[in-house]
C-alpha positions in Angstrom: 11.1 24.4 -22.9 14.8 23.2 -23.5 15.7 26.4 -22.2 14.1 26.0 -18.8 16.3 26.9 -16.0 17.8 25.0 -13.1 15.5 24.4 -10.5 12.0 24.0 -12.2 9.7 21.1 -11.2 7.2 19.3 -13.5 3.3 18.6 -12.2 1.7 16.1 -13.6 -2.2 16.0 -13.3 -4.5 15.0 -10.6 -5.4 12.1 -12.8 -2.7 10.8 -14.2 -1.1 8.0 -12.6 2.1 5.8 -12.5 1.9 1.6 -12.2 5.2 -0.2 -11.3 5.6 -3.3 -12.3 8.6 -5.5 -11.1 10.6 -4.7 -14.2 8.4 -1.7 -16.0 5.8 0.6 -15.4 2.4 1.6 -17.1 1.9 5.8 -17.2 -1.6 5.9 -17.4 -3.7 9.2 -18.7 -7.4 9.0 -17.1 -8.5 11.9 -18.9 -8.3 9.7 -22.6 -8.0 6.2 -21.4 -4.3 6.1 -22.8 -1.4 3.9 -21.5 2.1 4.7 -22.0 4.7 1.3 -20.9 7.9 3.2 -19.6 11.4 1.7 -18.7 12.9 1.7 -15.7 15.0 4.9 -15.9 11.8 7.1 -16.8 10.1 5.3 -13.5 12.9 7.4 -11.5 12.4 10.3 -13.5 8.6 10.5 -12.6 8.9 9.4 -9.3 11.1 12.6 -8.6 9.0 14.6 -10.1 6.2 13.1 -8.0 8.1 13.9 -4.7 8.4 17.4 -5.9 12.1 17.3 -7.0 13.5 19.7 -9.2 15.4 18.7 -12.6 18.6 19.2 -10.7 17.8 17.2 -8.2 16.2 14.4 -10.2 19.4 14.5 -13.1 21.6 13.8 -9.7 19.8 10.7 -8.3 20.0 9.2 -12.4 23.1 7.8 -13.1 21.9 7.0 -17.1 20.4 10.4 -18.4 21.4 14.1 -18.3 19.1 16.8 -17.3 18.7 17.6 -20.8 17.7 14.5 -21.6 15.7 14.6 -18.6 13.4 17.7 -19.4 13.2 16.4 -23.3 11.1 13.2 -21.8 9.2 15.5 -19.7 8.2 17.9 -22.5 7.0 15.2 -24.2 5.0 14.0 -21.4 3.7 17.8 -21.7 2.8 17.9 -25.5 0.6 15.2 -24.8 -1.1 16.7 -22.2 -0.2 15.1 -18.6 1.7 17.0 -17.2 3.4 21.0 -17.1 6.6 22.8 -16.1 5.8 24.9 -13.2 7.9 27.2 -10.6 6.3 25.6 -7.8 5.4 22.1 -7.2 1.3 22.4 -6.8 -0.2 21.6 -3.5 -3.2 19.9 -4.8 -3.8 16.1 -4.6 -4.1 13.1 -7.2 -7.4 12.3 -7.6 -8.6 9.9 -4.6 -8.8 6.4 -6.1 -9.6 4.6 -3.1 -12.9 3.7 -3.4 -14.9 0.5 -1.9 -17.3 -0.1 -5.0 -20.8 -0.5 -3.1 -23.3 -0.4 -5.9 -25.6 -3.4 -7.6 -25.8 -2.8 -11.1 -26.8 -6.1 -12.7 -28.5 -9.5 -11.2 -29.0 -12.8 -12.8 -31.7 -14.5 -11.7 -31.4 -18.4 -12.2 -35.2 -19.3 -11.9 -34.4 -23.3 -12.9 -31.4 -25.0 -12.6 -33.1 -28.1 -14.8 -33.3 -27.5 -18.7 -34.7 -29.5 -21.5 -31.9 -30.0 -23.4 -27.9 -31.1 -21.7 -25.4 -29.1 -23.7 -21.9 -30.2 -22.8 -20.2 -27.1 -21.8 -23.3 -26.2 -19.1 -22.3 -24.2 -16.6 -24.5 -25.3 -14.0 -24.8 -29.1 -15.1 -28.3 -29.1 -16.2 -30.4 -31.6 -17.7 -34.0 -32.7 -17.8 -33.9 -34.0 -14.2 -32.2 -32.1 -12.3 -34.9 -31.2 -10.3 -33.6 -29.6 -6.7 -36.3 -29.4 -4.2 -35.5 -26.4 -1.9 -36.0 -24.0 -4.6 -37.3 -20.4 -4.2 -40.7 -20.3 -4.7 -43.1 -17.4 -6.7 -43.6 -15.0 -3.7 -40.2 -15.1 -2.9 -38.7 -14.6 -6.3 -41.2 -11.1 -6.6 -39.4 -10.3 -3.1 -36.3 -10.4 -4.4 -37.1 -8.4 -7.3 -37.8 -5.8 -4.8 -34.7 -6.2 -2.8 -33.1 -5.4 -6.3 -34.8 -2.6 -7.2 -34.6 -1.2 -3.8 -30.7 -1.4 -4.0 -31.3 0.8 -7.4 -30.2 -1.9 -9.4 -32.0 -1.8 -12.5 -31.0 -4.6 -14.9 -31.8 -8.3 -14.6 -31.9 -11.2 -17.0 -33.9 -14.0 -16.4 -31.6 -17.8 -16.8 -31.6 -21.5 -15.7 -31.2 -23.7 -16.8 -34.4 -23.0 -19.0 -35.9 -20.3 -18.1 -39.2 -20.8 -19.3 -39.5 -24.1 -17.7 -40.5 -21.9 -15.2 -44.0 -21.1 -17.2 -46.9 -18.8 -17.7 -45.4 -17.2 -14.1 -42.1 -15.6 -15.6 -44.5 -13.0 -17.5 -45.4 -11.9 -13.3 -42.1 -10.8 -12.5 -41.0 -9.4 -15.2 -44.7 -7.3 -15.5 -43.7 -7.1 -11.5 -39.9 -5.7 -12.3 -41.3 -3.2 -14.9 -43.9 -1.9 -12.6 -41.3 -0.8 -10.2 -38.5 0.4 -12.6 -36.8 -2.5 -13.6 -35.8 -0.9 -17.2 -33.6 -3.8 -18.6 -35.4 -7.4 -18.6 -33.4 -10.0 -20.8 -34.4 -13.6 -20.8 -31.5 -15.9 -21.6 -33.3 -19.1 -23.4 -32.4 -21.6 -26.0 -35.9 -20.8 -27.5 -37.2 -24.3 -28.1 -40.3 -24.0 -26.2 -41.1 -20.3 -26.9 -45.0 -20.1 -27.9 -46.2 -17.0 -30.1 -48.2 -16.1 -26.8 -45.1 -16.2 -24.6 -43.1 -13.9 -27.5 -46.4 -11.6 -27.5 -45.9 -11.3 -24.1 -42.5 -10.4 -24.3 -43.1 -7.9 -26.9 -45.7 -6.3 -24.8 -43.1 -5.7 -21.8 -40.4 -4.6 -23.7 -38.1 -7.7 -22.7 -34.9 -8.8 -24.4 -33.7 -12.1 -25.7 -30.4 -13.8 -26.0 -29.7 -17.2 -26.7 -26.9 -19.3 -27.8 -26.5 -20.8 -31.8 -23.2 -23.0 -31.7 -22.9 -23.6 -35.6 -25.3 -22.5 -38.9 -25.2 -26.5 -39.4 -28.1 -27.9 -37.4 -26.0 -31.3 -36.9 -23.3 -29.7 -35.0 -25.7 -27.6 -32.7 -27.4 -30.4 -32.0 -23.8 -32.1 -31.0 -23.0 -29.4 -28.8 -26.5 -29.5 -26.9 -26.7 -33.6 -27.5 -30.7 -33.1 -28.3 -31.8 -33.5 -32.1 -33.6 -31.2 -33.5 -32.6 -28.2 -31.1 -31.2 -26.1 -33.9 -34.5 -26.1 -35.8 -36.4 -25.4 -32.3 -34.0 -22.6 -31.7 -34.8 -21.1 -34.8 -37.7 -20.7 -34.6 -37.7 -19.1 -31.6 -35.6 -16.7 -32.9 -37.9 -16.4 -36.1 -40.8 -15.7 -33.3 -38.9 -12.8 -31.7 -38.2 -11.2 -35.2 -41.4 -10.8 -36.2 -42.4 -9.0 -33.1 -39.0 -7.0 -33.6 -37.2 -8.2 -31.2 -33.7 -9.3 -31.9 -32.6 -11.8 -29.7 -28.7 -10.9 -28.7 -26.5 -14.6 -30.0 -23.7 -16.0 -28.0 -21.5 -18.8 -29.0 -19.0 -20.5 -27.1 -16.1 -22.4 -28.9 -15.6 -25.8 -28.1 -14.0 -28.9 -29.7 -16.8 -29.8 -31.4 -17.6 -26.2 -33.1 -14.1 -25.2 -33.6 -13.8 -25.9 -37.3 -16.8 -24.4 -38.2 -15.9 -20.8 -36.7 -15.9 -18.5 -39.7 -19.1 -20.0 -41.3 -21.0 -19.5 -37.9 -19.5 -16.1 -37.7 -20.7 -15.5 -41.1 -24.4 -16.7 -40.9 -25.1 -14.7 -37.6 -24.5 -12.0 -39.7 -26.6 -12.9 -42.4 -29.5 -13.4 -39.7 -28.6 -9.6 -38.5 -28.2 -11.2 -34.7 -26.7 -9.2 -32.2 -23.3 -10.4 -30.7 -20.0 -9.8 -29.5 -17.4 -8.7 -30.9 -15.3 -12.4 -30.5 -16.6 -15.5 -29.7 -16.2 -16.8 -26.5 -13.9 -20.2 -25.4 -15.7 -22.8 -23.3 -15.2 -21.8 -19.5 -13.9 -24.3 -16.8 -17.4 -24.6 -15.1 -19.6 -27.0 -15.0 -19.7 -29.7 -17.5 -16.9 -27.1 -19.5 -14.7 -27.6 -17.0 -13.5 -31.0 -19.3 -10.4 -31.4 -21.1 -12.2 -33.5 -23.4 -14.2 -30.8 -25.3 -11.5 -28.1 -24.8 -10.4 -26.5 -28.6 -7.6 -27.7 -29.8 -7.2 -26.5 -33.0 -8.4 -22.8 -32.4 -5.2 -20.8 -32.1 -4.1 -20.1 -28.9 -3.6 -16.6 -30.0 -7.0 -16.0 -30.1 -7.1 -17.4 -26.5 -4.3 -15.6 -25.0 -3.0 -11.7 -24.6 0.1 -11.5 -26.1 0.8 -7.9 -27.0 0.1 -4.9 -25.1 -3.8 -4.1 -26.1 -5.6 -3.6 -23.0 -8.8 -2.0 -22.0 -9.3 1.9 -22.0 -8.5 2.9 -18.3 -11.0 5.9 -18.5 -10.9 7.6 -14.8 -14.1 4.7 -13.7 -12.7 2.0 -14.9 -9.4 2.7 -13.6 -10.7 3.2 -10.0 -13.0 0.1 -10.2 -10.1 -2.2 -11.4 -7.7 -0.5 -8.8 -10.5 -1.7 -6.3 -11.7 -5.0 -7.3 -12.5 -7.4 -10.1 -12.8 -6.2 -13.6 -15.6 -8.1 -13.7 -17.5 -9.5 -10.7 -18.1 -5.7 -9.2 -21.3 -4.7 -9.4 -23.2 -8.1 -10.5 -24.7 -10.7 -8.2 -25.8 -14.1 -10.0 -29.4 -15.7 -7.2 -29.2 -19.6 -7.9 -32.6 -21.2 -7.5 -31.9 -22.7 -4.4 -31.0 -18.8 -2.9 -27.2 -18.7 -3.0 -25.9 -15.4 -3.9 -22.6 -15.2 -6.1 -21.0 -12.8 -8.5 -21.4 -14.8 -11.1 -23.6 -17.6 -13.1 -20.3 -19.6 -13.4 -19.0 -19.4 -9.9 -19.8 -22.2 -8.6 -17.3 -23.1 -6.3 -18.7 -21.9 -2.9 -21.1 -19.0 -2.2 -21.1 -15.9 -1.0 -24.3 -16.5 1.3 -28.0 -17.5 1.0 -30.6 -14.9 0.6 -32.5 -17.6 2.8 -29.8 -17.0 5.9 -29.6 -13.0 5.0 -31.0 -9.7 3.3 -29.9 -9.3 -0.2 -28.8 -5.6 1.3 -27.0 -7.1 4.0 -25.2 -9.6 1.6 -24.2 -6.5 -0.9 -22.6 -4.2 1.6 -20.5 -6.9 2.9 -20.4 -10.9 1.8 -19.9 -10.4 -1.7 -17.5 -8.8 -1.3 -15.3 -11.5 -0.9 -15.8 -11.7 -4.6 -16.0 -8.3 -5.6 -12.5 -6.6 -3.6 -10.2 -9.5 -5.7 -8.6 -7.0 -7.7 -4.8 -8.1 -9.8 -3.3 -7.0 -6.7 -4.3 -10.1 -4.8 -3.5 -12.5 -7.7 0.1 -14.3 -7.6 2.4 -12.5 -10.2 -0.4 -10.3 -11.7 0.1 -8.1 -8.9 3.5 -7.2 -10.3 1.9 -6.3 -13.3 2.3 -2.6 -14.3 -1.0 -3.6 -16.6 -2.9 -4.5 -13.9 -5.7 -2.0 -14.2 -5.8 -2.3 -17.5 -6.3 -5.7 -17.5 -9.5 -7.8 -17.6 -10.0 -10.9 -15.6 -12.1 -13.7 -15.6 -11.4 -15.5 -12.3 -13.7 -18.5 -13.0 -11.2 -19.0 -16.1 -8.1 -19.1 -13.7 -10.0 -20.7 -11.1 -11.5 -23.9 -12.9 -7.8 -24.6 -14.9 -5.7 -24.1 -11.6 -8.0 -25.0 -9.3 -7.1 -21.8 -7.0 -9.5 -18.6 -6.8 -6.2 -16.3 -6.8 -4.4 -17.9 -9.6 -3.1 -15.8 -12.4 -5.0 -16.6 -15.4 -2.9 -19.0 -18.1 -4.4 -16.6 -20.7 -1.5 -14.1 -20.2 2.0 -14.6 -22.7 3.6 -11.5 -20.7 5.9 -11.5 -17.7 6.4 -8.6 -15.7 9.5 -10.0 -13.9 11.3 -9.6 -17.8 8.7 -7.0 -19.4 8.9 -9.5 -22.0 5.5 -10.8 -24.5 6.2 -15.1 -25.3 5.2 -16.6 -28.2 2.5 -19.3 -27.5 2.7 -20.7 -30.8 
C-alpha cells in the first residue's frame, strides 16, 4: 500500500468511531471492543479522512507529517481491520448511535426499609425501628410485579432493609413473579432469620441468594453490622442454602473496620466456594457510608482509583448505551417501600417519582430519565474525556463525596486537558 497513488481516500467502517478529548482522542473498534488513545496529529489525519479528503489533501492541511508518513498510519489502521484504501469515499453512513435507551431490564424491590441488624455503611439507614408507615402494602406490591413484567423486564431482587422481615408473604410474589415470567428472583438477605422452610421454599421457586460476609472473623462482622452473633447467624444461613444447592452470591464492602483483614476474607470465600465479584467493593457515600469516620484508610488508593488506561470493552451496545446515558443507572429502577422510583438502591437524594402519583410505564418512558440520560458528557471535565464511553460511573460515588449529582468522580488520576495519568500515591 506504500505505493498507493495521489489522490486515494481511506474509509473507515460504519462502526468505528473517533472520541476527542481536549488534548487526545480515543479510536474506538465496535466490532472487538478495542480502544486505540491517538495524539493530536493522527486526530487531523482521521478527521480528513472522515470528511472524504484524499491523502493530498490531508498531507497539506498537516504541518508535522508527510503523506508518506500519512498512509503508513493509515495502513496500520487497515492491518488491524478498521478501515481500507478505496478510489472513492463510500456513501454509506456510521452506524446510528443515537439511541434514547427505553427498556427496563432489572428492578429492585425494597419490601422493608427496617432490618434486624444496623450495619454502619447501610445505605438506606436501617435499624430495628425504623418502621415508616405509608408503606406499600401486599396487593400493591403483586401490582407492581405486573407493571414489571408487563414492561418485559424480567429480573428482580427482593431487598430492605431485611427482606424477610417481610414474612411468610415474600414466598407470594416471588410464586406470583414466576407464574408470569419473572425468570431471575434474587433475595438479598443477611440470612440470620432464614428457617429451613423459608430455604425449602426458595429451592422450590428456583430463587437466588446473595448476602454480605464483611470478614471470616466473626468479631469483625459483627463490628461492621454492630449485632453479636450475626456472623454465626449468617452462616448458617448460608449453610441452609447449600444444602438445597443453592449458592448464595457474597458481597463485601471495604470499610475501616475490615480493611486489614482483606486477603484472609478474600481467601475464605473461596474456601466456602461463594460466588462474588471479581474485587471487593469500597463503602459508598450513602446512607450511614456516607461518613468519613469508617472510610479505609489504609487500603491503597490504587485499588480505589483508575490510573492507567484499562477501561471497559466498548463492544457496539455498550458503546451506544454509554454514548446515551449512565454506564450504570440505564435500564434499572430501585421501588422504595414507601413507592418512590429511583435508578438505584443508593440514590437517595431525591426521586424520580412515586408509583403512588404515576404508572410505573409512565415513569419509565419519561421521569427516570432524569437519571438514566446523565451520560460523561454532562459531567464537568469528564465530558472532555476522549474515554468517556469507555468509562464506568458510579454517580452516587461522585454525588455523596462532592455533594453535586454532575460531579466528576474523584476516582479518576487522569486529565484530559494534559492526557496525563497522576500518581495518587
Amino acid at each position: 500500500m506504500s505505493n498507493k497513488e495521489t489522490g486515494l481516500y481511506f474509509d473507515f467502517n460504519r462502526d468505528v468511531f473517533l472520541v476527542k478529548g481536549a488534548k487526545r482522542g480515543a479510536l474506538h473498534n465496535l466490532t472487538n471492543g478495542e480502544i486505540f488513545s491517538i495524539d493530536p496529529t493522527s486526530i487531523k489525519v482521521i478527521e480528513g479522512c472522515e470528511a472524504h479528503k484524499t491523502m493530498d489533501e490531508i498531507a497539506a492541511g498537516i504541518e508535522e507529517v508527510t503523506k508518506d508518513q500519512i498512509v503508513g498510519y493509515l495502513e496500520q489502521i487497515a492491518e488491524a481491520g478498521m478501515g481500507k484504501f478505496v478510489d472513492e469515499p463510500a456513501s454509506e453512513p456510521k452506524i446510528d448511535i443515537k439511541k434514547r435507551y427505553e427498556q427496563l431490564d432489572f428492578a429492585w424491590l425494597e419490601l422493608r426499609e427496617d432490618c434486624n441488624l444496623r450495619c454502619l455503611h447501610c445505605y438506606c439507614m436501617s435499624t430495628p425501628d425504623n418502621y415508616k408507615p405509608d408503606r406499600l402494602s401486599h396487593d400493591e406490591w403483586l401490582g407492581l410485579i405486573d407493571d414489571i413484567r408487563a414492561l418485559e423486564c424480567r429480573s428482580i431482587q427482593f431487598i430492605g432493609g431485611e427482606p424477610f422481615l417481610y414474612g411468610e408473604k415474600i414466598f407470594e410474589l416471588a410464586e406470583h413473579a414466576k407464574s408470569i415470567g419473572i425468570k431471575r428472583m434474587e433475595i438479598f438477605s443477611n440470612l440470620t432469620t432464614l428457617t429451613d422452610k423459608w430455604a425449602d421454599r426458595m429451592k422450590e421457586l428456583g430463587m437466588c441468594a446473595a448476602t454480605s460476609i464483611y470478614s471470616k472473623r466473626p468479631e469483625v462482622h459483627d463490628e461492621v453490622t454492630t449485632v453479636k452473633g450475626s456472623f454465626e447467624r449468617t452462616m448458617r444461613g448460608v449453610s441452609k442454602l447449600r444444602e438445597r444447592g443453592i449458592k448464595p452470591r457474597v458481597a463485601c464492602t471495604i470499610m475501616k473496620q475490615n480493611q486489614d483483614y482483606t486477603e484472609e476474607t478474600w481467601e475464605f470465600l473461596k474456601e466456602i466456594d461463594a460466588p462474588r465479584h471479581r474485587t471487593f467493593d469500597i463503602v459508598r457515600p450513602s446512607g450511614r457510608g456516607n461518613d468519613a469516620e469508617i472510610l479505609p484508610d489504609k487500603y491503597s488508593k490504587k485499588r480505589r482509583y483508575k490510573t492507567t488506561a484499562q477501561f471497559l470493552v466498548t463492544d457496539r451496545n455498550t458503546f451506544i448505551k454509554r454514548y446515551n446515558g449512565n454506564s450504570c443507572w440505564q435500564g434499572k429502577i430501585a421501588i422504595s417501600s414507601e413507592g418512590d422510583v429511583n435508578p438505584c438502591i443508593m440514590q437517595r437524594d431525591g426521586t424520580a417519582e412515586n408509583v403512588r402519583n404515576k404508572p410505573l410505564k409512565e415513569i419509565i418512558k419519561g421521569d427516570i430519565h432524569k437519571y438514566w440520560d446523565i451520560s460523561l458528557d454532562k459531567i464537568d471535565i469528564c465530558k472532555d474525556c476522549e474515554y468517556r464511553y469507555a468509562c464506568h460511573d458510579c454517580r452516587v460515588v461522585a454525588a455523596g463525596e462532592t455533594g453535586e449529582l454532575m460531579a466528576r468522580s474523584l476516582h479518576c488520576s487522569y486529565d484530559p486537558y494534559t492526557g496525563e495519568w497522576k500518581d495518587i500515591d
